[in-house]
C-alpha positions in Angstrom: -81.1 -114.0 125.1 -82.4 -111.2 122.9 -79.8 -108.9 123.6 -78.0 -108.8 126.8 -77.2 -105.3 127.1 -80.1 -103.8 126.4 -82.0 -106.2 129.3 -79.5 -105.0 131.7 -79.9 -101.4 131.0 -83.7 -102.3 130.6 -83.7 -103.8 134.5 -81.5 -100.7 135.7 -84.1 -98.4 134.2 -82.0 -97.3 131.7 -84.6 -97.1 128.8 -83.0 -95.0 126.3 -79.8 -96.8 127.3 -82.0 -100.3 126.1 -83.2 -98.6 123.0 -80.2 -97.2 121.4 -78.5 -100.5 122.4 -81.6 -102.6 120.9 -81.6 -100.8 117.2 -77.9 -101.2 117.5 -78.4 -105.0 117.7 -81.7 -104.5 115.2 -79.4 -103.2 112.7 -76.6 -106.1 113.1 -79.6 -108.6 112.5 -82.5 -107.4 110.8 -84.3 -110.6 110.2 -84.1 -111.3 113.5 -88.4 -111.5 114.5 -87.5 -111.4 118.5 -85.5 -108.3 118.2 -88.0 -106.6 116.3 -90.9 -107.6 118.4 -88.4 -106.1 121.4 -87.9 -103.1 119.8 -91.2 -102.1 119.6 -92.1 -102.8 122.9 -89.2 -99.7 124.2 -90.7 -97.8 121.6 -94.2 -98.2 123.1 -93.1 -97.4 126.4 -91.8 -94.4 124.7 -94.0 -93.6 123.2 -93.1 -93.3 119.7 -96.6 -94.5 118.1 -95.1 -94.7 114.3 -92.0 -96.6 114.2 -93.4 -98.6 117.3 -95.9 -99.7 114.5 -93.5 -99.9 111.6 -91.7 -102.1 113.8 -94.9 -104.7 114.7 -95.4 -104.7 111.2 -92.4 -106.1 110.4 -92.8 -108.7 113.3 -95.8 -110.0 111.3 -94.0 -110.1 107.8 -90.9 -112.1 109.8 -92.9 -114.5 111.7 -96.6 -115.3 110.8 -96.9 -116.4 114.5 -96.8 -112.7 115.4 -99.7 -112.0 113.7 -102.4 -111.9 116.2 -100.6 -109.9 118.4 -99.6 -107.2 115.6 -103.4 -107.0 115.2 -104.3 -105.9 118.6 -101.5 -104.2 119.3 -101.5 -102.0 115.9 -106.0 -101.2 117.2 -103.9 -100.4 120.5 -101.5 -98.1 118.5 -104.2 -96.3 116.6 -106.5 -96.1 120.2 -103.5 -94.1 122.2 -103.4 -91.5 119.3 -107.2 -90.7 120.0 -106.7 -91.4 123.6 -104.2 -88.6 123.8 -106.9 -86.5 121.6 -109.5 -86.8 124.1 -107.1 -85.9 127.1 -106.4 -82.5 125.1 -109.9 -82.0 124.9 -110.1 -82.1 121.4 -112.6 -85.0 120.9 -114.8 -87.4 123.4 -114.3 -90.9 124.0 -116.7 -93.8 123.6 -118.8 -94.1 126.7 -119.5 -98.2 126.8 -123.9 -99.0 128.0 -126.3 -96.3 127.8 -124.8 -92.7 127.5 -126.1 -91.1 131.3 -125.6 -87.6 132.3 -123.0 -88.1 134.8 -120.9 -88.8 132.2 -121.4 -86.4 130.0 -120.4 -84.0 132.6 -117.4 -85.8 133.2 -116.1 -85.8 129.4 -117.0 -82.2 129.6 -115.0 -81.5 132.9 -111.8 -83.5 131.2 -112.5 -81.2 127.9 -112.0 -78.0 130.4 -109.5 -78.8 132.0 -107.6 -79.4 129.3 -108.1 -75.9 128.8 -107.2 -75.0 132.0 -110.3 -74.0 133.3 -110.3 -75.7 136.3 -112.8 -74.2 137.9 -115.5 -74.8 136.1 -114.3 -78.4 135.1 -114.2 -79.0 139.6 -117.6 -77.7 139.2 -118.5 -80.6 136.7 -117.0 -83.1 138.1 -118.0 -82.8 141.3 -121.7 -83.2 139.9 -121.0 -85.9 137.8 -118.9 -87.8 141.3 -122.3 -87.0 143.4 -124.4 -88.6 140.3 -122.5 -91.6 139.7 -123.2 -94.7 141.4 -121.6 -96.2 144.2 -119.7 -99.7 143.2 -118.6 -102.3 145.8 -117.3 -105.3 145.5 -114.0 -106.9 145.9 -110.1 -106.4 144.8 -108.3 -109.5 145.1 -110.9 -110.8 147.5 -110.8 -108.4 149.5 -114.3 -106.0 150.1 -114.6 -102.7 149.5 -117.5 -100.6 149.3 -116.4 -97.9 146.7 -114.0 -98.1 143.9 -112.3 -94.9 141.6 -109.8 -94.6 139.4 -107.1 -92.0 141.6 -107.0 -89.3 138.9 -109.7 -87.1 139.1 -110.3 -86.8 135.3 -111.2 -90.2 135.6 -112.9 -91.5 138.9 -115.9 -93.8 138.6 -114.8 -95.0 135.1 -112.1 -97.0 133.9 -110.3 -96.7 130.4 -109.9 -99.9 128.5 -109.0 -100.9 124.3 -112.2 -103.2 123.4 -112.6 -104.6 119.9 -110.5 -102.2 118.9 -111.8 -99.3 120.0 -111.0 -96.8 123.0 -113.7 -96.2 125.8 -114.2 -95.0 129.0 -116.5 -97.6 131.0 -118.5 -97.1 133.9 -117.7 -99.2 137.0 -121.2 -99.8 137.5 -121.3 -101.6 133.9 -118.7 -103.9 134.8 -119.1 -107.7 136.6 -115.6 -108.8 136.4 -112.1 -107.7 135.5 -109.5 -110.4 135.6 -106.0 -109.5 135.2 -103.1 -111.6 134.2 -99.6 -110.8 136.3 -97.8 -108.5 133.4 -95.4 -110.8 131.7 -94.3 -108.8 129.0 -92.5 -105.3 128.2 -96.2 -103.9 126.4 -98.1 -105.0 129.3 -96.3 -102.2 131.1 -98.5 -99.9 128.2 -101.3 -101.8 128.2 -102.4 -104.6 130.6 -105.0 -107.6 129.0 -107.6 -108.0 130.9 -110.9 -110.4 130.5 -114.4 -108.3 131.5 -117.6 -109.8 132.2 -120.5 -107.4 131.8 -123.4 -106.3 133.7 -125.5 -107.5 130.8 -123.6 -111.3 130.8 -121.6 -110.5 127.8 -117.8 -110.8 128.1 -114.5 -109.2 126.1 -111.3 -109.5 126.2 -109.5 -105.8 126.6 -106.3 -103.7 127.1 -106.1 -101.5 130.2 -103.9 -98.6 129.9 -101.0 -99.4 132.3 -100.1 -95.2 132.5 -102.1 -92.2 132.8 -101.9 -90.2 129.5 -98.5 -88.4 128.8 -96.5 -91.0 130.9 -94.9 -91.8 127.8 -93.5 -88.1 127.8 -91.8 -88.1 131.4 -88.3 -87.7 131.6 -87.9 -90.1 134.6 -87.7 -93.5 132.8 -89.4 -95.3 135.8 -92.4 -93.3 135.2 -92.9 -94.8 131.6 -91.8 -97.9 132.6 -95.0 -97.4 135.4 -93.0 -98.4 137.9 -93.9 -95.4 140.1 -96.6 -92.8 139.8 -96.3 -89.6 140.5 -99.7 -86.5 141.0 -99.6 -83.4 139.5 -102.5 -80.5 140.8 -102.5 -78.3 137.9 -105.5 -76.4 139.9 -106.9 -77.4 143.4 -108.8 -80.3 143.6 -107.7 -81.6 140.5 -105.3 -84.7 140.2 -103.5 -86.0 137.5 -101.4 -89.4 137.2 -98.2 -89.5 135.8 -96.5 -93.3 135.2 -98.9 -96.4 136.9 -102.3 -96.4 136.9 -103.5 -96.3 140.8 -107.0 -97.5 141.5 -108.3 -96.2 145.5 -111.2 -97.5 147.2 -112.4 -97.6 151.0 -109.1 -99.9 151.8 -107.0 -97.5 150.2 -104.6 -97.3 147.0 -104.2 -99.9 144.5 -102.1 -100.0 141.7 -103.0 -101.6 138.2 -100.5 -104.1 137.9 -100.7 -105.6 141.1 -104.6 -105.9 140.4 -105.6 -109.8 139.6 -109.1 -109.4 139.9 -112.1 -107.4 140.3 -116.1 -108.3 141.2 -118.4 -105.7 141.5 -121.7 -106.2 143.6 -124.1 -104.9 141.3 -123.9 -107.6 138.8 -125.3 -111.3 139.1 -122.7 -113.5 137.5 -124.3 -117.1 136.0 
């Protein structure tokens, strides 16, 4: 076992219990790769981006066989910092396909709302909702004949870490997601997913498991996206807190329990 105490306080949802416990046990054996590798999972969930990298860098100098996952998780790292930038308005996010208007106006709404001008960003997005295109297909085999991400900063576009890089990606671009059952502590922070594309191309990507600022919460069980919770910072607007929650005609969804998605507008060879 890696270190029993901090699992238990880990299972009870005791996650600053687990990390002082961890670096406690990191300190005792430093050389240890599994610890380390441990450690900077907590400190994911916490969201301390630095010393969550400083510690997967030292994963890789331990044990070369951590190398490919220090690579995509130090592009995931560097993505969250300008994730949380776009969230603040400060910057826009990679749109993946062809730039449309829709969702322009939707990076625009999520820019003033940051600002707390929620009227005009309602006013946005509920143009850019009418605009975008309907997407049906199935979740988990079952139909459905409209899909949406639950926050309303969000809605017909998903968030996902592809070739290093953060984008926001149109439902309507997407064939296929297929989703792994989360089997690790960072899959809790960012879910691997395979996606087929419209177009017949394919990636492998990271799915934010948590709405932006989960990582903040004082309730540990909403950055270990166990729950979710909804804030309504102006009327109309919705924004997660802990697991991401996907809705369609059937109802809610959330993230982790997701194992796949096909979407009707694509022809899959």
């Amino acid at each position: 076992m890696i270190s029993s105490a901090a699992e238990i306080s880990l299972k009870d949802g005791r996650l600053d219990d687990a990390l002082a416990q961890l670096q406690d046990q990191v300190r005792k054996s430093p050389d240890v790769a599994k610890h380390r590798v441990f450690l900077f999972q907590l400190l994911a969930l916490n969201g301390q981006w630095d010393r969550a990298l400083n510690q997967l860098n030292v994963c890789g100098n331990l044990d070369n066989a951590n190398l490919a996952m220090v690579q995509t998780y130090r592009e995931a790292i560097r993505c969250e910092l300008l994730r949380e930038k776009v969230f603040k308005g400060e910057t826009s996010p990679l749109v993946f396909g062809e730039p449309e208007q829709w969702i322009a106006l939707l990076i625009e709404a999520c820019k003033l709302s940051a600002q707390s001008s929620f009227t005009q960003a309602g006013e946005l997005r509920d143009q850019a909702f009418e605009q975008a295109p309907t997407s049906s297909g199935s979740f988990n085999g079952e139909a459905f004949e409209w899909i949406a991400d639950s926050d309303s900063r969000l809605g017909p576009v998903t968030e996902a870490i592809v070739n290093g890089r953060y984008y926001w990606i149109p439902f309507n671009r997407i064939a296929k997601i297929e989703i792994e059952a989360p089997a690790d502590l960072r899959d809790l922070v960012w879910l691997p997913a395979q996606f087929t594309w419209t177009n017949g191309g394919a990636a492998f990507g990271l799915i934010p498991s948590r709405y932006p600022d989960s990582e903040n919460a004082e309730d540990a069980a909403l950055r270990l996206a166990r729950k979710t919770e909804w804030r309504e910072p102006g009327a109309g607007h919705y924004f997660g807190l802990g697991q991401r929650i996907l809705i369609t005609d059937n109802g809610e969804h959330a993230l982790l329990d997701t194992r796949e998605l096909i979407f009707n507008s694509a022809t899959l060879e």
